[in-house]
C-alpha positions as CSV (number, residue, x, y, z in Angstrom):
1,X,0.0,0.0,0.0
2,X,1.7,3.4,-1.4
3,X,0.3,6.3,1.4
4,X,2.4,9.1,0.0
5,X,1.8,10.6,-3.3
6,X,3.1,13.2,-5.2
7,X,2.2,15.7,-3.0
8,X,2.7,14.3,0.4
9,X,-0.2,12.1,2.4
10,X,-3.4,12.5,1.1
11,X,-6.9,11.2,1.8
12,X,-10.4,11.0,4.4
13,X,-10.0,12.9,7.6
14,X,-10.3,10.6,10.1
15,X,-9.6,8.1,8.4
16,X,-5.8,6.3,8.1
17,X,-3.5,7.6,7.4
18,X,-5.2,11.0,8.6
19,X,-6.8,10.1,12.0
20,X,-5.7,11.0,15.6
21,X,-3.6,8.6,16.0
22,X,-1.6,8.0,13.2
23,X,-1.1,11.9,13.0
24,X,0.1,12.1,17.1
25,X,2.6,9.0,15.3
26,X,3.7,11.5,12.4
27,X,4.5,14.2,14.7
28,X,6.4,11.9,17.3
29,X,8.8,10.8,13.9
30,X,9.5,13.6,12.7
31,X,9.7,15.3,16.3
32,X,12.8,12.7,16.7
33,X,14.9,14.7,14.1
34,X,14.4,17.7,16.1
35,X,14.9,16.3,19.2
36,X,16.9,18.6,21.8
37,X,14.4,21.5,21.7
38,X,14.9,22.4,17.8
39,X,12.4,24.0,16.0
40,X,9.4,22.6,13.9
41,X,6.8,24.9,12.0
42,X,2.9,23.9,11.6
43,X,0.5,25.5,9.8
44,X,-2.4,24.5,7.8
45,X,-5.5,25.3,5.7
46,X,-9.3,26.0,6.7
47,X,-11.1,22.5,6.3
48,X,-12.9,21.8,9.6
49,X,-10.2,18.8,10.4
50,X,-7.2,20.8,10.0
51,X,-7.6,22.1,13.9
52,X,-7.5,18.9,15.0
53,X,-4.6,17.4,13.3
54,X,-2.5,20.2,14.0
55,X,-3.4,19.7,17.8
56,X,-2.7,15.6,17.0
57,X,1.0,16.5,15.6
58,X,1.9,19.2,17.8
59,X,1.4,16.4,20.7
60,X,3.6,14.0,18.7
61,X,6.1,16.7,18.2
62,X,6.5,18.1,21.8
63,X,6.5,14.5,22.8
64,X,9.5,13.8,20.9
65,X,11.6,16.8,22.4
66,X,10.5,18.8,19.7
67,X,9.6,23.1,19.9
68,X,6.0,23.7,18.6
69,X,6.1,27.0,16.1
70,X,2.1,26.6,15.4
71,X,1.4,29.8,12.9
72,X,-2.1,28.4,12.5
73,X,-4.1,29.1,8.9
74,X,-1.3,29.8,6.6
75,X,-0.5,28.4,3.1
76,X,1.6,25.8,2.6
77,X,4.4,27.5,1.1
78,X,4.3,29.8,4.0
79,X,5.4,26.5,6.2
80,X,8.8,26.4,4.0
81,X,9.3,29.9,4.3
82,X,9.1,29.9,7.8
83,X,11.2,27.0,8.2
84,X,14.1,29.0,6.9
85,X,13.7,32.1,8.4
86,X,13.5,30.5,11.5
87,X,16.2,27.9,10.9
88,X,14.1,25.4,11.9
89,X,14.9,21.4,11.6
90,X,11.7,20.5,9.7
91,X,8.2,22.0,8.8
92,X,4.9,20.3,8.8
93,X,1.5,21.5,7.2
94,X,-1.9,20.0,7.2
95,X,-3.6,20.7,3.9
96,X,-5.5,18.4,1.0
97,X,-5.0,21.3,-1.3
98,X,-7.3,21.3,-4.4
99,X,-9.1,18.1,-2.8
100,X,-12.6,18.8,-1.3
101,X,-13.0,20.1,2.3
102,X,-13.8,16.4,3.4
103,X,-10.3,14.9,2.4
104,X,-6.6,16.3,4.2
105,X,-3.5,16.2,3.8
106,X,0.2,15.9,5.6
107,X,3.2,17.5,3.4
108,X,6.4,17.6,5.5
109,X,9.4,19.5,4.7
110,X,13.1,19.6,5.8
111,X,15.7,22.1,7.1
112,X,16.3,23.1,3.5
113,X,12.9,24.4,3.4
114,X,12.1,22.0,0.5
115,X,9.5,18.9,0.7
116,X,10.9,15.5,2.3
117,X,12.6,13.5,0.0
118,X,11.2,10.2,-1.4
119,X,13.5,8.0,0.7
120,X,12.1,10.0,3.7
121,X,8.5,9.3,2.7
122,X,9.2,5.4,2.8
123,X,11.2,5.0,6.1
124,X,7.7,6.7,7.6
125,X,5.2,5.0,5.2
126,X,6.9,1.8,6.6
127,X,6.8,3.3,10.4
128,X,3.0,4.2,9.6
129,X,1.8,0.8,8.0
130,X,3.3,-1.2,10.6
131,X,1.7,1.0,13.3
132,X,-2.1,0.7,11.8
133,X,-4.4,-0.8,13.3
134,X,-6.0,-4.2,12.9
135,X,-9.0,-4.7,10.6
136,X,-12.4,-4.6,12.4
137,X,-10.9,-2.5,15.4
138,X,-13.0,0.8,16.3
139,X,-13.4,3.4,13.6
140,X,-11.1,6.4,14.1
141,X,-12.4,9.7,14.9
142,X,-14.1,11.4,12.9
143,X,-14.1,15.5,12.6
144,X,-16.7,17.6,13.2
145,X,-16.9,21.5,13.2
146,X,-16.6,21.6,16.8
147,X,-13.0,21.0,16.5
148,X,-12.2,24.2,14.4
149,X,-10.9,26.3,17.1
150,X,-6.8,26.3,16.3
151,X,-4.3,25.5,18.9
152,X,-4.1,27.8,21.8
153,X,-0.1,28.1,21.2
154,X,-1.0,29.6,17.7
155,X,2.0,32.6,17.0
156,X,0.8,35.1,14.7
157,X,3.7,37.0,14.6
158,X,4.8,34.4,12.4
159,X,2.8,35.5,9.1
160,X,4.5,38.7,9.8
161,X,8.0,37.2,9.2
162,X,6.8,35.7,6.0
163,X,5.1,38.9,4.6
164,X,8.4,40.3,5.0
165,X,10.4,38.0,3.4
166,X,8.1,38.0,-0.1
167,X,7.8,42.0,-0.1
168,X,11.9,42.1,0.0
169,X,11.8,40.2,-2.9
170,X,9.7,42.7,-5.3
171,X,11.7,44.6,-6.9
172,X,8.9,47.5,-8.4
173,X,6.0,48.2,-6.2
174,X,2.8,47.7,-7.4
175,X,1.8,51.4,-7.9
176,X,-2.2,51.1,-6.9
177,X,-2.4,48.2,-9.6
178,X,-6.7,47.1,-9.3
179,X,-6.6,43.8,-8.8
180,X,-9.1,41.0,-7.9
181,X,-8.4,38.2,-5.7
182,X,-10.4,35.0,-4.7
183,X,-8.5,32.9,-2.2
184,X,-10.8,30.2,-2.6
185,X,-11.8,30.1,0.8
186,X,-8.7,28.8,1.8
187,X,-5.5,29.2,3.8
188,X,-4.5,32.2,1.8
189,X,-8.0,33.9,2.9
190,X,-6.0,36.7,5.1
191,X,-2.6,36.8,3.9
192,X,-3.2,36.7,0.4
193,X,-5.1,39.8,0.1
194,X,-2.8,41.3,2.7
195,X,0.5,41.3,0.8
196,X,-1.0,42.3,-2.7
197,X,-2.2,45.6,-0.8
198,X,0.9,45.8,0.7
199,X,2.7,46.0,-1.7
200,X,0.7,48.9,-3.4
201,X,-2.2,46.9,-4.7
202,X,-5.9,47.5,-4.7
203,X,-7.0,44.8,-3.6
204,X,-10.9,43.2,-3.7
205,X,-11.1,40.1,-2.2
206,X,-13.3,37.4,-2.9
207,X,-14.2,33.8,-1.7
208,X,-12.3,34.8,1.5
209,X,-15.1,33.8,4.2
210,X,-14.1,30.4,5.0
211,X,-15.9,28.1,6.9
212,X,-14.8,24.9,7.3
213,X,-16.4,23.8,4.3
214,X,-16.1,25.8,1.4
215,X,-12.8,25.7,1.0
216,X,-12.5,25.3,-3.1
217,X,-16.4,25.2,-3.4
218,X,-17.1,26.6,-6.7
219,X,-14.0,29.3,-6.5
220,X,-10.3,29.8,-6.5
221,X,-8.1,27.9,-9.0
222,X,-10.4,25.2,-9.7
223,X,-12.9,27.3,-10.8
224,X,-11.7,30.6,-11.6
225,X,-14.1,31.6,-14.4
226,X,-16.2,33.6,-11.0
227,X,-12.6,35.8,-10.6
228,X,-12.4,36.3,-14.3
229,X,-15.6,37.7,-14.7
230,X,-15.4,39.8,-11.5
231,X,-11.9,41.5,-13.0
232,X,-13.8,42.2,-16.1
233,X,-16.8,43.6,-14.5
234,X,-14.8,45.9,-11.9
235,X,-12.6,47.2,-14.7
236,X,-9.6,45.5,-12.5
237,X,-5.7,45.4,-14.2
238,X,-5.4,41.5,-13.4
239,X,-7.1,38.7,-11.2
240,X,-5.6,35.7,-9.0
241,X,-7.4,32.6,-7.6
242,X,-5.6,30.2,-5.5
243,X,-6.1,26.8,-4.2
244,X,-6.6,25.6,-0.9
245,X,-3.1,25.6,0.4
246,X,-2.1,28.8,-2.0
247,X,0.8,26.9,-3.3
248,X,-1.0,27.3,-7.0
249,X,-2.1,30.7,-8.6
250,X,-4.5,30.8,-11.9
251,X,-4.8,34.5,-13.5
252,X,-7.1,36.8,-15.2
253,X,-6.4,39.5,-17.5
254,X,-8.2,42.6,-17.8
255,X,-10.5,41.2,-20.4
256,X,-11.4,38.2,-18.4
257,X,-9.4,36.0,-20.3
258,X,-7.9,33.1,-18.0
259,X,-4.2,32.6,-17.9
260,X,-2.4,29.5,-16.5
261,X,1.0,28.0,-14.9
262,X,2.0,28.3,-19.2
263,X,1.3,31.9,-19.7
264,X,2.5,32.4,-16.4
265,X,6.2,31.3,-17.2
266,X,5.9,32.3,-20.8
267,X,5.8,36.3,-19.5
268,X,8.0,36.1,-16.6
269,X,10.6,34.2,-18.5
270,X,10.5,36.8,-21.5
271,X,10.6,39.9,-18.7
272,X,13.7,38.4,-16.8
273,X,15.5,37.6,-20.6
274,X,14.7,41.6,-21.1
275,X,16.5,41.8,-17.4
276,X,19.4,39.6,-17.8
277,X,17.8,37.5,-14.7
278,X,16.9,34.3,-16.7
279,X,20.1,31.9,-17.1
280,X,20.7,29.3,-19.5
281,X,19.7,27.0,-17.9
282,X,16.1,28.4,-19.3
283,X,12.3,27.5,-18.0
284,X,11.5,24.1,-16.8
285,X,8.1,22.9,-17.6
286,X,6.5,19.4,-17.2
287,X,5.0,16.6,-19.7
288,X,2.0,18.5,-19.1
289,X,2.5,22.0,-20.1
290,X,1.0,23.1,-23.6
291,X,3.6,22.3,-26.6
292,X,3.1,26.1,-28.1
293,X,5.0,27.3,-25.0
294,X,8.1,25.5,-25.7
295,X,8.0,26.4,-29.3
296,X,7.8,30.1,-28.6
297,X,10.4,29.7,-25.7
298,X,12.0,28.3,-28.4
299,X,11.6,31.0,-31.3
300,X,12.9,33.4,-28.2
301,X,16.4,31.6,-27.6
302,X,14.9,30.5,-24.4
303,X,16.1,26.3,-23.3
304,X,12.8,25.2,-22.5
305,X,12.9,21.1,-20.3
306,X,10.3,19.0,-19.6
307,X,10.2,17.1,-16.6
308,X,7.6,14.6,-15.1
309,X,4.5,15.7,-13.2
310,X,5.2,16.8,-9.5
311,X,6.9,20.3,-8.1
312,X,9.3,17.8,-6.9
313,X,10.2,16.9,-9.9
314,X,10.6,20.6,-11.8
315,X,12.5,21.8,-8.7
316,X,15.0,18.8,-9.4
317,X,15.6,19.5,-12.8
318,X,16.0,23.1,-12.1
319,X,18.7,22.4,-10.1
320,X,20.6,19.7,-12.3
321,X,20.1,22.7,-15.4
322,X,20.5,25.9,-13.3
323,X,17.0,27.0,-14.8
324,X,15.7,29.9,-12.6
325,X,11.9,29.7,-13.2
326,X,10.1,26.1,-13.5
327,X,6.4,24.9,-13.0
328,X,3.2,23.7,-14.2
329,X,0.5,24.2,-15.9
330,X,-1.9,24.4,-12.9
331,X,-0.3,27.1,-11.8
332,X,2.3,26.0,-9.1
333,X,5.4,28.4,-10.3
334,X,8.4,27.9,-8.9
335,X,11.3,30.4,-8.6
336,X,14.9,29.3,-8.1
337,X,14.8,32.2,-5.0
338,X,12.2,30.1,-3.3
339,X,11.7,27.2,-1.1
340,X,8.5,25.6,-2.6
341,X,6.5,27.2,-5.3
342,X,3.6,29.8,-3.6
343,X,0.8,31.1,-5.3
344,X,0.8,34.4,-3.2
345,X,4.5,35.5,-4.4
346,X,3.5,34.3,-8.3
347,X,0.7,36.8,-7.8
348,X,3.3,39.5,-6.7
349,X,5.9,39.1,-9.4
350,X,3.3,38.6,-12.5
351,X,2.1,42.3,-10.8
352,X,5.0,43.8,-10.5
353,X,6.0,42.6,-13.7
354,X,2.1,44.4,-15.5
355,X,2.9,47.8,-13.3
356,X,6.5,48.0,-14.1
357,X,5.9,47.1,-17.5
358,X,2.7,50.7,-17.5
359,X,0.5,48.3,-19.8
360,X,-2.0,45.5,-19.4
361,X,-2.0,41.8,-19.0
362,X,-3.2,41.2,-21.9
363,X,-0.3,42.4,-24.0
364,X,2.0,40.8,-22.3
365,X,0.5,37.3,-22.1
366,X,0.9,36.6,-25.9
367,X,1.6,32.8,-26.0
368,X,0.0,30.9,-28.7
369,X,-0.8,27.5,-27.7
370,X,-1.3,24.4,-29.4
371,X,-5.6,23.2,-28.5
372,X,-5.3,20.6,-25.9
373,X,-8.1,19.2,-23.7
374,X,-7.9,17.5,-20.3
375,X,-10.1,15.5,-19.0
376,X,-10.4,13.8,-15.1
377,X,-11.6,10.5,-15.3
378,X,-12.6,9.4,-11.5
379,X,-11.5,5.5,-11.2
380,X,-12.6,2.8,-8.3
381,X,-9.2,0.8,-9.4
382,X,-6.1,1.6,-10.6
383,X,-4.6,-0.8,-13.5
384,X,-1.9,-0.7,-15.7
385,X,-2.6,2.4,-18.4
386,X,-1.4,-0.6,-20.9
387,X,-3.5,-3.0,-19.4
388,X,-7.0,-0.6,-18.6
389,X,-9.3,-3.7,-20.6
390,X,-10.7,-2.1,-24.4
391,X,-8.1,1.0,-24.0
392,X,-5.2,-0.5,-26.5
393,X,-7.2,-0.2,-29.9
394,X,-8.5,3.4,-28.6
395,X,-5.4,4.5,-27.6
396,X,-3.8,3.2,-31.5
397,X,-6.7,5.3,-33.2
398,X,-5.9,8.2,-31.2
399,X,-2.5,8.1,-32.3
400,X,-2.4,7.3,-36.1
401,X,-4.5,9.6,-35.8
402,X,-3.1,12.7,-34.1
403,X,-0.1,11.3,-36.3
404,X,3.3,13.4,-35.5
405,X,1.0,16.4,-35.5
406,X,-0.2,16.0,-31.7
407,X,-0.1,13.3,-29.0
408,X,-2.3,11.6,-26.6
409,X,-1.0,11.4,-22.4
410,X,-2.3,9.4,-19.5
411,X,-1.9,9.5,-16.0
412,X,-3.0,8.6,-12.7
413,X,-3.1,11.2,-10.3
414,X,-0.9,11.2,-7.4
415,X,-3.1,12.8,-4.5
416,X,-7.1,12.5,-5.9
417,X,-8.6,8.7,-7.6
418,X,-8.7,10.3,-11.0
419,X,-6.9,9.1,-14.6
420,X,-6.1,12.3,-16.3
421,X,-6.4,12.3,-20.1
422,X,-4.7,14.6,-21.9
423,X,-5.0,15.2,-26.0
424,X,-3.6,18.0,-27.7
425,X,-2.6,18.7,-31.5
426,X,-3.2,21.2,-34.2
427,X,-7.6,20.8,-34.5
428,X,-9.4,21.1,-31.7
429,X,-12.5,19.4,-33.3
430,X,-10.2,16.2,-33.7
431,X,-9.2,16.9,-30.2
432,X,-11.9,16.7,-28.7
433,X,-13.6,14.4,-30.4
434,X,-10.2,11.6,-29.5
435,X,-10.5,12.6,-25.8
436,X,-14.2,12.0,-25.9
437,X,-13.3,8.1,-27.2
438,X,-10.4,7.8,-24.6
439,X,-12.7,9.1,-21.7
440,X,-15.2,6.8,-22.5
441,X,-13.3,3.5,-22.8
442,X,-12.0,4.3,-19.4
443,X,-15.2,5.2,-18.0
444,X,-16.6,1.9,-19.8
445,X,-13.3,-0.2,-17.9
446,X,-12.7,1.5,-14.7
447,X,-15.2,4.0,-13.2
């Protein structure tokens, strides 16, 4: 049994691996690196479970010699942050990210500020399998709203430090930029808003009146076409929607055109070649990511890599090609200057980038991309792609085909029960018509 994904644990609150007491165990294990009194950061999104597991780990933690920094709701990339400006031995945060408010999450990061390494994830998926317990014992706890009150030991002073640390990094103020902003009910409900107007912004905030529940309900990056509309309507410069944990950012442009983790790197990587900031290394993207944004990259002398799905994954090849700017197409950007990629300072830079620049989004995100469709099958099973039963002779047609003129992509997903499908070439009618065959046959074989 795999527990961690590519994003960390991930799954039912309450449930193993994200009940009481597997989460007190979590804590306790990665307390026993920081043993001695060093330093381990928590923080975590707005479901109505997070409360409680953060209360859960912070026992494990002071259990194993460990000191407690609890900065309560903050984003995930806020946890790595902190971690280095406190010089803390690990970091912890509770968050299920894009996932509905019934699932959570555990993602757990090291000194370096960066996520725990694969072989770090197995020594504690072993620790954690070994420790569950028996079939047909009681149920764990569930959650309930009554546990949302954070723990008393919450520091707020640390959001503070970490508003700080992303304002130092903006090099041109914002200049009273408009700008709507839909936190998605999520951890970035407060601080989000609060360093775009900080940093010269006019800000209107959306989808920031969490309640447990709505976290991702109908807003933020999964559905941003409610931002997009608003910007349009209000006459705003830009938009941002973030996801749950504000580790991803999708944007709007003044027209209410929606802009993603492609666009994104497509206008910051032509701004810091303008700059002399962007090395040779280039942009790092993943299989993913649209194939007109690595022929323009391409067109503008710019090495463009592809690397597999995961910010794990772009961060590593960013290192091995010294690229400065990497991420994906759902919007998780990350920047060689950073810890872990964070939606709130991709929303600063592509702002300071559209007031430094005196013009409009719109102008400046000019990529041309190549039609592609995804679609998110949800499975009961995971097989084989090569051996989902009636998918072979699909997948053929989808590729004579598409021919050398396009290409066809699956994958499971590594935190949500969902084969992701994607199709892209030069029709979109063809397109959509091979994704439409391919999500049927594995609808037909595995749903």
């Amino acid at each position: 049994m795999r527990l961690f994904g590519t994003d960390g644990l991930r799954g039912k609150a309450g449930a193993f691996p994200l009940d009481n007491r597997t989460a007190r165990l979590i804590g306790e294990e990665v307390g026993r690196g920081a043993s001695g009194g060093r330093t381990v950061v928590l923080g975590g999104d707005t479901r109505e479970s997070t409360p409680g597991l953060l209360r859960e780990l912070a026992s494990g933690l002071s259990r194993a010699g460990a000191r407690v920094a609890c900065a309560g709701v903050i984003p995930t990339p806020t946890v790595a942050e902190l971690v280095l400006a406190l010089g803390a031995e690990a970091g912890i945060s509770v968050s299920a990210s894009h996932n509905p408010y019934e699932d959570n999450g555990i993602k757990i990061f090291g000194s370096d500020g960066r996520k725990w390494p694969d072989e770090e994830e197995e020594k504690l998926e072993k620790v954690l399998l070994a420790s569950r317990a028996p079939e047909g014992s009681a149920p764990a706890r569930s959650f309930s709203p009554s546990t949302y009150p954070l723990p008393e030991a919450t520091d707020s002073a640390l959001a503070e430090i970490y508003i700080e640390r992303l304002l130092a990094r903006i090099r041109a103020p914002l200049g009273g930029i408009p700008m709507v902003a839909d936190a998605g009910n999520g951890a970035a409900f407060r601080l989000g808003p609060e360093v775009l107007r900080r940093a010269g912004a006019r800000v209107t905030a959306v989808a920031d009146r969490p309640d447990g529940r709505n976290i991702n309900a109908g807003c933020g990056a999964l559905h941003p076409e409610a931002m997009a509309a608003r910007t349009r309507e209000a006459g705003a410069a830009m938009g941002v929607a973030w996801d749950g944990d504000a580790d991803r950012a999708i944007f709007s442009d003044e027209t209410g055109r929606i802009l993603d983790g492609d666009d994104v790197l497509w206008i910051v990587a032509r701004n810091w070649k303008r700059k002399g900031r962007l090395t040779a290394g280039g942009v790092v993207a993943t299989v993913m990511s649209n194939f007109g944004l690595g022929a323009a990259l391409s067109r503008e002398g710019i090495a463009f890599r592809r690397s597999a799905v995961g910010d794990r994954n772009v961060a590593r090849l960013m290192e091995e090609s010294g690229a400065v700017i990497g991420g994906e197409t759902s919007g998780h950007v990350i920047l060689s200057f950073s810890p872990a990629g964070d939606g709130i300072q991709t929303a600063l830079l592509l702002a300071s980038i559209v007031s430094e620049e005196g013009g409009s989004l719109s102008r400046l995100a000019t990529l041309e991309k190549s039609p592609q469709v995804l679609r998110n099958v949800r499975v009961s099973r995971r097989v084989a792609i090569e051996e989902v039963p009636g998918l072979a002779p699909v997948l053929d047609r989808a590729r004579r085909a598409l021919d050398d003129r396009g290409r066809v992509f699956l994958r499971y997903s590594g935190t949500e029960p969902l084969l992701r499908i994607l199709v892209e070439g030069t029709d979109r009618d063809d397109v959509l018509s091979i994704a439409d065959e391919l999500e049927a046959a594995v609808r037909g074989a595995l749903a």
